[in-house]
C-alpha positions in Angstrom: 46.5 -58.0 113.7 49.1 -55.7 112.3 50.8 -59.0 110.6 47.9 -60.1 109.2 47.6 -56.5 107.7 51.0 -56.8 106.3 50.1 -60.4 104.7 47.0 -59.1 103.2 49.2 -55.9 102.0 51.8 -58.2 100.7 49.3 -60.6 99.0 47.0 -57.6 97.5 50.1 -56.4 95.6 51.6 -59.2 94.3 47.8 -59.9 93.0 48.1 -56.3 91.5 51.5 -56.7 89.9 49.8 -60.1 88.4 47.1 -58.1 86.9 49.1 -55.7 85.8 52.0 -57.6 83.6 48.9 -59.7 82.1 47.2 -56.3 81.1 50.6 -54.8 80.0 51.4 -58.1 77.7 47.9 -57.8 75.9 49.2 -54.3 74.7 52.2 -55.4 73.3 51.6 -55.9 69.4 51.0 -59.1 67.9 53.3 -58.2 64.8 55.4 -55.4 63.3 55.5 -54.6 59.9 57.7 -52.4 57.8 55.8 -51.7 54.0 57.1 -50.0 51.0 55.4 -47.8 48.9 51.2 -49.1 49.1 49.3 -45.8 49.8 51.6 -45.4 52.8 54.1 -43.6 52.1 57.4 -44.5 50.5 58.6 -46.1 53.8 56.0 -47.1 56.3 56.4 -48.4 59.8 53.9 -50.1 61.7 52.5 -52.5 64.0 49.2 -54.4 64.8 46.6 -57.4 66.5 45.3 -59.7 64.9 42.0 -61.5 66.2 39.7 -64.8 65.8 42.4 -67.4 65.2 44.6 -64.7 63.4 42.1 -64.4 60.7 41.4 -61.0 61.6 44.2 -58.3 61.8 44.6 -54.8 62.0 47.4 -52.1 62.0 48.2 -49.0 62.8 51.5 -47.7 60.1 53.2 -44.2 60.1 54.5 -43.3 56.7 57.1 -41.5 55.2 58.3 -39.6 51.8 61.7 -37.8 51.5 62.1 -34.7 49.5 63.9 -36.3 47.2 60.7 -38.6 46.2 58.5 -35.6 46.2 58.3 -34.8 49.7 58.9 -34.1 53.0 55.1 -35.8 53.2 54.2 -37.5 56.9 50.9 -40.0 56.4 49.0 -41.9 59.5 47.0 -44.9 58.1 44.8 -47.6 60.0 44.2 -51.1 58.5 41.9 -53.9 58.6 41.9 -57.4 56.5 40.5 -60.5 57.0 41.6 -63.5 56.1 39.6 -66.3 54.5 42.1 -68.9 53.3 45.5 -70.6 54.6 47.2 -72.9 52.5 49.8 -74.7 54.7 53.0 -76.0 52.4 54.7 -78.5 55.3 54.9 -77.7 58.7 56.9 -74.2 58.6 55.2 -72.5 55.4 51.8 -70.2 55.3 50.2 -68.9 52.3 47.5 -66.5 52.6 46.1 -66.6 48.8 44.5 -63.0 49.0 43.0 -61.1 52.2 40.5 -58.3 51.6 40.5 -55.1 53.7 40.2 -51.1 54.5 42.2 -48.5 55.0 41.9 -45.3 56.4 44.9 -42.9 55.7 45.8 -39.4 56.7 47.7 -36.8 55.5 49.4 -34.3 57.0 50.6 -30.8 55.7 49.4 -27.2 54.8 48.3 -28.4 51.7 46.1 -31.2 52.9 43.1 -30.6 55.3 39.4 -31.9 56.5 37.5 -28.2 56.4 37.9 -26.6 53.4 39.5 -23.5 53.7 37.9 -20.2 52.9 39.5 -19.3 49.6 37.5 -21.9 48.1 34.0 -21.8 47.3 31.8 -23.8 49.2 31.7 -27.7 48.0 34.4 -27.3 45.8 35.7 -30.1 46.5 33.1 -33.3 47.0 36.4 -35.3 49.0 38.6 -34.6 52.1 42.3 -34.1 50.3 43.2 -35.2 53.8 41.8 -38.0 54.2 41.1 -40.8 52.2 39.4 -44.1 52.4 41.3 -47.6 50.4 40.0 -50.5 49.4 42.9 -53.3 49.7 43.8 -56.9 48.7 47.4 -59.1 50.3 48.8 -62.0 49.4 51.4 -63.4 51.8 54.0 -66.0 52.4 54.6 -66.8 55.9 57.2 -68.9 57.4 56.8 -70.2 61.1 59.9 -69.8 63.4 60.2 -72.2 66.9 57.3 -71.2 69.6 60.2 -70.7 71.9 62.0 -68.0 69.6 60.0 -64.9 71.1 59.7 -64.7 67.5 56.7 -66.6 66.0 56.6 -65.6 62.2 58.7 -63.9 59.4 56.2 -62.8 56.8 56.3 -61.2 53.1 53.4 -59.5 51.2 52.5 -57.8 48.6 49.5 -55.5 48.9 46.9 -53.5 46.0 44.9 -51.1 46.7 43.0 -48.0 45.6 41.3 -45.1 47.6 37.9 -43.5 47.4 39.0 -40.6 44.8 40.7 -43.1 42.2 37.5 -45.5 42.1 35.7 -42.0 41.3 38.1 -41.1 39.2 38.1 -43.9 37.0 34.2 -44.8 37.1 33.8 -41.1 35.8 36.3 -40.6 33.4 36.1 -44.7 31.9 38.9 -45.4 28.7 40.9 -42.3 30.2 42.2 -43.5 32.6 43.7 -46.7 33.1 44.3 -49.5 36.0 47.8 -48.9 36.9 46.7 -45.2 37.7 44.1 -46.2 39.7 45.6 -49.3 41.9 48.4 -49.1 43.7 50.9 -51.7 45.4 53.1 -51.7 48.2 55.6 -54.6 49.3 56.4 -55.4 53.0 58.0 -57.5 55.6 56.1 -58.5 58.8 57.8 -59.6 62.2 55.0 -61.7 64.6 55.6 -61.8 68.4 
């Protein structure tokens, strides 16, 4: 009896460990990224999934400015795009034409903040100077490493986007200000797993 205990012990954990390392692999990121300017920062680090036949991605980036580009500013931003077209140049090459997507990004600081503070008058402000909301385009050229690399994809983009307070912005205040205030862009390099 007691060996048949020790079997099922012996079976039970090795079923666990199983479960375990598959559950622990799903967290593991599908890609890395590291972005350039873009709403995120002047250096942004991040990493993300991507879903339904990798048409479908989203990140999470931390972003940085150094006092000597007008910081010390620390931002947190969340992305999704999808992606409608792939245009496949031979059998190592991927071009994603344009993918559409959100943004969420936070700000943090003593200057930035969610409640507006008490010095102010009540809805002073109509936005969150916190927070802000992006609308975002990227194109992309992929290139496709060996399966067996632990390395599946180098990838370069170049992203454009604008928030919720520059669309305002510009549809209230039209001829004063002009497109390049409004949009941004931010160029990165993505590393898939």
């Amino acid at each position: 009896m007691m060996r048949m205990l020790a079997w099922a012990a012996l079976l039970a954990a090795g079923a666990a460990s199983t479960s375990y390392a598959q559950f622990a692999k799903k967290l593991v990121p599908d890609f890395a990224q590291i972005q350039y300017a873009g709403s995120n920062g002047w250096i942004g680090l991040g990493a993300g999934y991507e879903f339904f036949h990798r048409h479908l991605r989203t990140n999470l980036q931390y972003g940085y400015v150094p006092p000597a580009k007008g910081g010390p500013l620390h931002l947190f931003s969340g992305a999704i795009f999808y992606q409608p077209v792939r245009i496949r140049s031979g059998s190592h090459f991927q071009i994603n034409p344009l993918d559409f997507g959100f943004k969420g990004s936070y700000q943090f600081g003593n200057d930035y903040f969610f409640k507006l503070p008490s010095r102010y008058p009540p809805n002073y402000y109509w936005w969150k100077p916190a927070f802000r909301l992006h609308l975002a385009t990227e194109s992309s050229l992929t290139y496709k490493l060996r399966s067996n690399s632990g390395i599946r994809m180098l990838s370069a983009y170049l992203e454009f986007n604008t928030n919720d307070l520059y669309l305002v912005s510009y549809v209230l205040n039209a001829g004063s200000l002009g497109i390049r205030e409004v949009v941004k862009a931010g160029i990165g390099l993505g590393l898939g797993f």
